[in-house]
N, C-alpha and C positions, 0 to 999 in steps of 0.2 A: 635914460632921462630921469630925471628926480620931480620928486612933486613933494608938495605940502599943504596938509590939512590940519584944522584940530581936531577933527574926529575922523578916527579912521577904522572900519570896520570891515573884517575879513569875513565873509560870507554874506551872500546878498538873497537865504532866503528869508523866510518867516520873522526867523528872532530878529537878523540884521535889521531889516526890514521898520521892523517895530521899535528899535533902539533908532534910525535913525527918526522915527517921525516922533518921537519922546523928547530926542534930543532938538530937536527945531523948534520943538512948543517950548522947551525949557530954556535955548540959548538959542534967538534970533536970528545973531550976525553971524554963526557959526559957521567956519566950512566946514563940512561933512562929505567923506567918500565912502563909497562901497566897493569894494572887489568882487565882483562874481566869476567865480569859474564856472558858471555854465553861460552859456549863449542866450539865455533867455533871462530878463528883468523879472525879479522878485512875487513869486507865485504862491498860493496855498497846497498844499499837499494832497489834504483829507481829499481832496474831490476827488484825484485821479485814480482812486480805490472804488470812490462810492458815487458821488451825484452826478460824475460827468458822463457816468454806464445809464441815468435814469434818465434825467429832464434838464440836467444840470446844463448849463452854456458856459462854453470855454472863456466867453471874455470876461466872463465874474469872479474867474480865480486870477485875476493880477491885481495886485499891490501898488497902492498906492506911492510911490517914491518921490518921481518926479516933483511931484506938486510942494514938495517940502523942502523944495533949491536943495537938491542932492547931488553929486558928480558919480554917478552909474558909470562902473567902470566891467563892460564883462569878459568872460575870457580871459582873466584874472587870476593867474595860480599862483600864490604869497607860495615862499619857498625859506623865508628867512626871519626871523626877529630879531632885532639890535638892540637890547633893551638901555644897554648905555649911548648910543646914538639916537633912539627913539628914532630908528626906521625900521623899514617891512623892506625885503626885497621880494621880489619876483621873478619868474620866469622866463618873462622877456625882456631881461637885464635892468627894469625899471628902478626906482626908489622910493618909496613913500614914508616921507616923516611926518611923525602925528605927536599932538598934546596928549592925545588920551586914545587908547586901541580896544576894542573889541573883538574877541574872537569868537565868532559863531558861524565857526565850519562845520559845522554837523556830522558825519557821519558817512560811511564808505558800506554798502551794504558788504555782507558775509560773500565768497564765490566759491563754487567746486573748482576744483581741479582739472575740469574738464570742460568742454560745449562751450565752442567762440559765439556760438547764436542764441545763449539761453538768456532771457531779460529779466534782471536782475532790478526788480519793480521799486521804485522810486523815484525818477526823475518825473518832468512833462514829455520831454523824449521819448521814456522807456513808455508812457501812456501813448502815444502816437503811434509808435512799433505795435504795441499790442493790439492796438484798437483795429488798426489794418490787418492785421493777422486775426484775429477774432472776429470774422464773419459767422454769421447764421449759420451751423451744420458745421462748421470747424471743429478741430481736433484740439483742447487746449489742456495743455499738461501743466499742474501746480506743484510745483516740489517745496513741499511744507505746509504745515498745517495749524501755523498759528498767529497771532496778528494779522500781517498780510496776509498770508493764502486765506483766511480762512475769506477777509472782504473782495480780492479779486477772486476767487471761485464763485461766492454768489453772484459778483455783479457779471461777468462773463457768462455765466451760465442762464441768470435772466436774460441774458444781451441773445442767445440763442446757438450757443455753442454747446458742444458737447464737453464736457471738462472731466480732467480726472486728477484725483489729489493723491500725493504720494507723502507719506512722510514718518519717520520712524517712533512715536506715540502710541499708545492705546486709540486714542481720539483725537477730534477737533482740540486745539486750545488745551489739552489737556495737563500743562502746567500752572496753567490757571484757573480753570476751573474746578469745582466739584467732581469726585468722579459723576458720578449719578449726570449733575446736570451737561457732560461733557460728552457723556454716551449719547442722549438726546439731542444734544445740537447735532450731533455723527451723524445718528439715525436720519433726523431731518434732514440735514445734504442730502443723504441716499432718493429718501423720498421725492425730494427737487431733481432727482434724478443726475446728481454728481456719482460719480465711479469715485467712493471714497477707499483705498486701499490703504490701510492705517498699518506699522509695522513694518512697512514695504519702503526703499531707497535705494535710490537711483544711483548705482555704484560704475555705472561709467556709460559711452555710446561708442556703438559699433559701426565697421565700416561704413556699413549701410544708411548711417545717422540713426538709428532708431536706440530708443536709450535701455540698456539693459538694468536690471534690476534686480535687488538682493534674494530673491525668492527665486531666481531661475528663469524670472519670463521676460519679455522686451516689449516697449512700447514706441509705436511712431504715433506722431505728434505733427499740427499744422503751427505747433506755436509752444515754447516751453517757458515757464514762468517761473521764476524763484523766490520764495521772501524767506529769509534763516538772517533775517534781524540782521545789524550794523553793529560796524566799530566805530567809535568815537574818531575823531579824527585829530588826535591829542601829539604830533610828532612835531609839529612848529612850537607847541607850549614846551616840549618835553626839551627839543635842541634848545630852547631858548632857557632853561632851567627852571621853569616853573612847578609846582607842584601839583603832579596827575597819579590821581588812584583810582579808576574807572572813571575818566572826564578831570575836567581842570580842574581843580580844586578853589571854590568861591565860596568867599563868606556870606553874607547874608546883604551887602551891599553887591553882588555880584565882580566884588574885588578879587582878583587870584593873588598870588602871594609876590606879585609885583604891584602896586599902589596905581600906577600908570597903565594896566591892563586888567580888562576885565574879560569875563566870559561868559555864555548866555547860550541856551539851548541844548540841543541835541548833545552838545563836546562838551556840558558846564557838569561838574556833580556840585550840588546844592547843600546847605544845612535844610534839611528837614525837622523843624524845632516838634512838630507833632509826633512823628515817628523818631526823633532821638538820634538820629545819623545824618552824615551824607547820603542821597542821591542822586540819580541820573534821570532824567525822564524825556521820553522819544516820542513824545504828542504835540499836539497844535497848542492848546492852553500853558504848554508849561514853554514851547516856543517864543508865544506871543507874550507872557505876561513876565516872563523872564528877561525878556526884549528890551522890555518899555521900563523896566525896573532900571534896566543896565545903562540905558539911554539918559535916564533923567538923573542915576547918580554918577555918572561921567561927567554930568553938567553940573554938578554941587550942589545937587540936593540932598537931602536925607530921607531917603526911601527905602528902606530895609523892605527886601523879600521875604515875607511869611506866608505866602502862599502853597497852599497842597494843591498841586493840579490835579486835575479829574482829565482822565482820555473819554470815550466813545465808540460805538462801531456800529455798524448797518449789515445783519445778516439777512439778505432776503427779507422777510417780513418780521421778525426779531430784530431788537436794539438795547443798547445797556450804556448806563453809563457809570465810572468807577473813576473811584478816588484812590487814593494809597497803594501798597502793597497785596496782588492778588496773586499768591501762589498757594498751591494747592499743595503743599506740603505742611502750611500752617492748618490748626487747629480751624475747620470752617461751621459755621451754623447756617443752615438754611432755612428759609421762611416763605411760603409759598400762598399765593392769592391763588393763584392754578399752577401745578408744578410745571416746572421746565419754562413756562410764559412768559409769569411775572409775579414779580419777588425781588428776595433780598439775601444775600447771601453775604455773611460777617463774617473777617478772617482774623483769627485771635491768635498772640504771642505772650504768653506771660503775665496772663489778666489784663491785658490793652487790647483793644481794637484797632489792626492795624492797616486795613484796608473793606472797603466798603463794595460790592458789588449791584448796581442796581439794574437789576434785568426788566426790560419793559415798566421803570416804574420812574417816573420823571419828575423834576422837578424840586431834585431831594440832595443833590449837590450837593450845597450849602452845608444843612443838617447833617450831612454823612461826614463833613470835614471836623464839624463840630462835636460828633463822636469820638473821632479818630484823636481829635486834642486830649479828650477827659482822661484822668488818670487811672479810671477804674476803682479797683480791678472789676473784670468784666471776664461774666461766665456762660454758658449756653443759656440756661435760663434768666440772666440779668440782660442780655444783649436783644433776645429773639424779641420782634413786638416795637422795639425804640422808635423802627424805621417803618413806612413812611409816616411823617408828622403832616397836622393838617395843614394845607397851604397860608 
């Protein structure tokens, strides 16, 4: 069957999402379609790590679509691009011709090799599975110990589970953190009483189901969880000849190097005019505002993306939120109101500040983005003290 829109947009969560409700406010009479390959209409992410283990209600993470005369199409797996016939094929032998295309297909998380029953934490599905399997007194294995694991360990483990994290680090997060302050968040797990095994991976499962492990020992488990980070999902851009170097490659209009296609989120690497390169960024902010950037210059606007997104996380009673570049191989300065608590922690490259940490101290976003622009140069003692500014 063949169809035709003027906007058509391959991925129906977050970014799509937000590109189609850009695009309505900006062109009226438009048609607009979405493709979702999942079963479920356009959802927020962040929750199914954090609010929906606390207080949080499931019907508060849907997306608004509908309401913006959208054609939700789910179940949806684009298999093709035409860029000379400006169609999409699909999977079930369908067609879709569009004026203007976006692709915001996000990402494939990472898989072992092994274990047909390990949840592989990212979808609303994969939250449903666990949540049932995460009863009170449960057994719950985390393999990995950074972005996600580090948020589903605490929130499972407040939830009343027993959990145990495995992943081959020194520490928590320990790519991105400080050492110092990466030992401390460890610590803390321990004390919440997570089975942190740091150094330790899970190199395969025995007959028995129960997963063996690099040290010699084995573990059984009521429930096995995995987060080792995503692959872009760049193979419809790459067959179609677009330009992809970790994510599509988009200018600052969120145009890829076809005029007629754009990309946005999780699958886009971006000009980062502060930091001096392409990026890639796998958060809700840089989803959402990347979205609505993509949506409204598909409709002929002029809306250059110059935005640095900031991510977030919820450890237990710890929270941080950061901008830019947080690895812990750059040059870092820390700055402490109470160590480990809250603070501030500056990651420098070459006399610039290139990513901003803000641990328990809120409200500093902004300022932190406006750091990261200045040309410096910028030293431990020029930097420590900047952050937080008064409200």
């Amino acid at each position: 069957m063949k169809h035709e829109s003027d906007y058509l947009i391959i991925g129906a969560g977050m970014a799509g999402s937000a590109a189609a409700v850009a695009l309505r406010k900006a062109d009226a009479n438009a048609t607009i379609t979405l493709l979702g390959n999942e079963a479920h209409p356009p959802y927020d992410r962040p929750p199914l790590s954090k609010a929906l283990w606390k207080d949080g209600k499931e019907d508060d993470i849907w997306r608004a679509v509908k309401s913006e005369k959208t054609t939700l199409e789910l179940g949806r797996t684009a298999t093709a691009i035409d860029r000379v016939l400006h169609e999409v094929h699909d999977a079930a032998g369908d067609t879709w011709k569009y004026r203007k295309l976006l692709i915001a297909s996000g990402g494939t998380p990472r898989r072992l090799p092994f274990g047909k029953d390990i949840i592989y934490f990212r979808t609303y599905d994969d939250y449903k599975k666990l949540k049932a399997a995460a009863q009170p007194g449960k057994h719950i294995v985390i393999i990995g110990g950074g972005f996600i694991g580090s948020e589903v360990a605490a929130s499972v483990t407040a939830h009343g589970c027993k959990v145990t994290m495995l992943f081959p680090e020194d520490a928590i997060c320990a790519r991105a953190y400080p050492k110092d302050l990466a030992k401390s968040v460890t610590d803390y797990y321990r004390e919440k009483g997570v089975d942190v095994r740091s150094g330790v991976t899970v190199t395969g499962i025995n007959a028995s189901g129960a997963l063996e492990l690099s040290d010699g020992g084995s573990l059984r488990a009521d429930a096995v969880v995995a987060g080792l980070g995503i692959t872009p999902n760049t193979e419809l851009a790459s067959d179609a000849g677009l330009i992809v170097n970790n994510g599509i490659g988009v200018d600052d209009h969120m145009r890829t190097s076809d005029p007629d296609i754009y990309a946005a989120g999780d699958v886009a690497a971006f000009p980062a005019t502060a930091l001096g390169r392409h990026i890639r960024v796998e958060h809700e902010d840089a989803a959402l505002s990347m979205g609505e950037h993509a949506g409204r210059c598909m409709a002929g606007e002029d809306a250059p993306y110059n935005q640095l997104p900031f991510f977030y996380s919820d450890l237990f009673d710890l929270g941080y939120e950061a901008v830019g570049t947080l690895d812990a191989r750059l040059e870092t300065v820390e700055q402490w109101v109470t160590p480990y608590r809250e603070g501030v922690v500056y990651y420098l490259e070459g006399g610039r500040v290139r990513g901003v940490l803000l641990w328990n101290t809120w409200d500093q976003v902004d300022a932190a983005r406006a750091l990261i622009a200045e040309p410096g140069p910028f030293d431990a003692a020029k930097v420590r003290g900047r952050l937080p500014v008064a409200a």
